[in-house]
N, C-alpha and C positions, 0 to 999 in steps of 0.2 A: 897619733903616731906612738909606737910602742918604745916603752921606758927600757933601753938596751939592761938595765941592771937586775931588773926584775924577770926577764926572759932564762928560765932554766931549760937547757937541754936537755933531749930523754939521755943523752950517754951519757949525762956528766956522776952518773952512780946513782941514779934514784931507782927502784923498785918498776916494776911493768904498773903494778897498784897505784904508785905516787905519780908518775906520768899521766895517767889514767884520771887520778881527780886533780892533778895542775889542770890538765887538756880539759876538765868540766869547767872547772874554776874560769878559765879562758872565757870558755863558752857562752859561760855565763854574764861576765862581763861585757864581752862582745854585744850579745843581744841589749843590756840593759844598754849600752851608747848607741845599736840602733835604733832604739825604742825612742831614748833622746832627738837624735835627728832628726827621725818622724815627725813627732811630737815641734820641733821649731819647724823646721818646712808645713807642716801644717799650719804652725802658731800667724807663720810669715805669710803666706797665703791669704788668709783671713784675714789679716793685717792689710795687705796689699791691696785686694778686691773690698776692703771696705769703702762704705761714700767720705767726701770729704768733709771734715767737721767743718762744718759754718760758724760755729762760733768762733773760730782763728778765722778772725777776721783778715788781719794783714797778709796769714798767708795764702784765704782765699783769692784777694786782691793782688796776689804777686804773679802767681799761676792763671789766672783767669785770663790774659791776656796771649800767653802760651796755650790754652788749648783752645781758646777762638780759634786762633790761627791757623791750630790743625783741623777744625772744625768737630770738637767736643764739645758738647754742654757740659757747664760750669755744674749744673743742677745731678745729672748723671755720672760725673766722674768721679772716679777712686783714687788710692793712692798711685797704684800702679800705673796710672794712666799718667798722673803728673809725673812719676819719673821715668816713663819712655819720652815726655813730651820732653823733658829736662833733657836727657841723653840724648835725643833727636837733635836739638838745636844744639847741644855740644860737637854732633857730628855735623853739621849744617856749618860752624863757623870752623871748624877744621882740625877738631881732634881724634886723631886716626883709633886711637882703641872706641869712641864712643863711636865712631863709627862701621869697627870692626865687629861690634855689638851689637848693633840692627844689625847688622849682614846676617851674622851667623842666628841671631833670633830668629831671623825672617824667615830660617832656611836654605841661605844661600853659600855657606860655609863651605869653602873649598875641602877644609882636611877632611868633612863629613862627606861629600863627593867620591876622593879619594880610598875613603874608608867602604862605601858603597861598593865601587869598584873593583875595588881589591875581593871582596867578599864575593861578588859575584866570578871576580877568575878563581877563586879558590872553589866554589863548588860549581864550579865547569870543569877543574881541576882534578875533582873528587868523582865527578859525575865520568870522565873517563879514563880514571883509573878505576874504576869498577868495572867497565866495560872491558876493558882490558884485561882483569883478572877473570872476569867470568870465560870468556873468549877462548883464553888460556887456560882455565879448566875443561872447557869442553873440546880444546885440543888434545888435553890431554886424557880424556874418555876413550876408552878403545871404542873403535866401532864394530856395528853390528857383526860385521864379518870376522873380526877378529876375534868375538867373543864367542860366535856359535862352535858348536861340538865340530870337530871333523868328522869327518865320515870316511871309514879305512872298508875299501875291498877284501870282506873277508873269503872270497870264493877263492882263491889259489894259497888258502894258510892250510897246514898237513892240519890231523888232526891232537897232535902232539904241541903245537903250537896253542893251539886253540885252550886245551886244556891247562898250559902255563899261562895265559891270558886269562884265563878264568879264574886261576888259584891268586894270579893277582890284582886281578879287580877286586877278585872276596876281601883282599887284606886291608886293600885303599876302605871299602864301602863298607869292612867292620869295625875299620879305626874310628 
């Protein structure tokens, strides 16, 4: 979380320049804490999926009886595997977050349902208001008929007429 004392505003009278390398400065930090995170989620990972040391002994002997049960071998299991066995039987004997924890690990997480949901009314959402605008743009296309030339009966114009039609079509078609 960001140190409220250390955060400069661009109004507070710094330069477009000074803004400009705070805003890198950031940037840069930013990245180096993601890099961090990385780097433990990876670390933890690899931690997790390692086997389990046999030479801790007692704590193979503590565990070992927990994942019989689930039907793990002792020989094949990692870390991770002891402590979903552990969170298992926490929610087995009736503690609602450890068992709010297998739910939503398992995939069965209502708010992630919800969020599903909502996602998909929102680009059904999306999907016809677009249709709607297109719709409405091509209502608003004149059509064919509206757009072709008319066509004027010139057989009953003098020919005095005809000649000020002409002087003013010149003027339209040499602007």
């Amino acid at each position: 979380m960001a140190n409220e004392k250390n955060l400069i505003p661009f109004t507070s009278g710094q330069s477009h320049d000074e803004a400009v390398k705070n805003g890198k400065k950031g940037g840069v930090a930013s990245g180096a804490a993601r890099r961090r995170r990385k780097t433990m989620r990876q670390t933890l990972n690899a931690l997790l999926s390692a086997g389990l040391d046999v030479s801790e002994q007692e704590f193979v002997e503590k565990v070992t009886p927990r994942l019989q049960a689930l039907g793990i071998d002792v020989e094949d299991a990692t870390y991770q595997d002891v402590m979903l066995a552990g969170i298992l039987m926490k929610a087995i004997r009736g503690d609602v977050r450890a068992a709010e924890f297998i739910r939503d690990t398992g995939g069965d997480s209502p708010h992630l349902e919800l969020k599903k949901q909502e996602l998909k009314l929102r680009k059904e959402e999306l999907r016809l208001r677009r249709e709607q605008e297109a719709k409405k743009a091509e209502d608003e296309k004149p059509s064919a008929v509206e757009t072709a030339p008319r066509q004027i009966d010139l057989s009953k114009v003098t020919d005095e007429e005809l000649e000020a039609l002409d002087e003013i079509t010149g003027k339209l078609f040499a602007e």
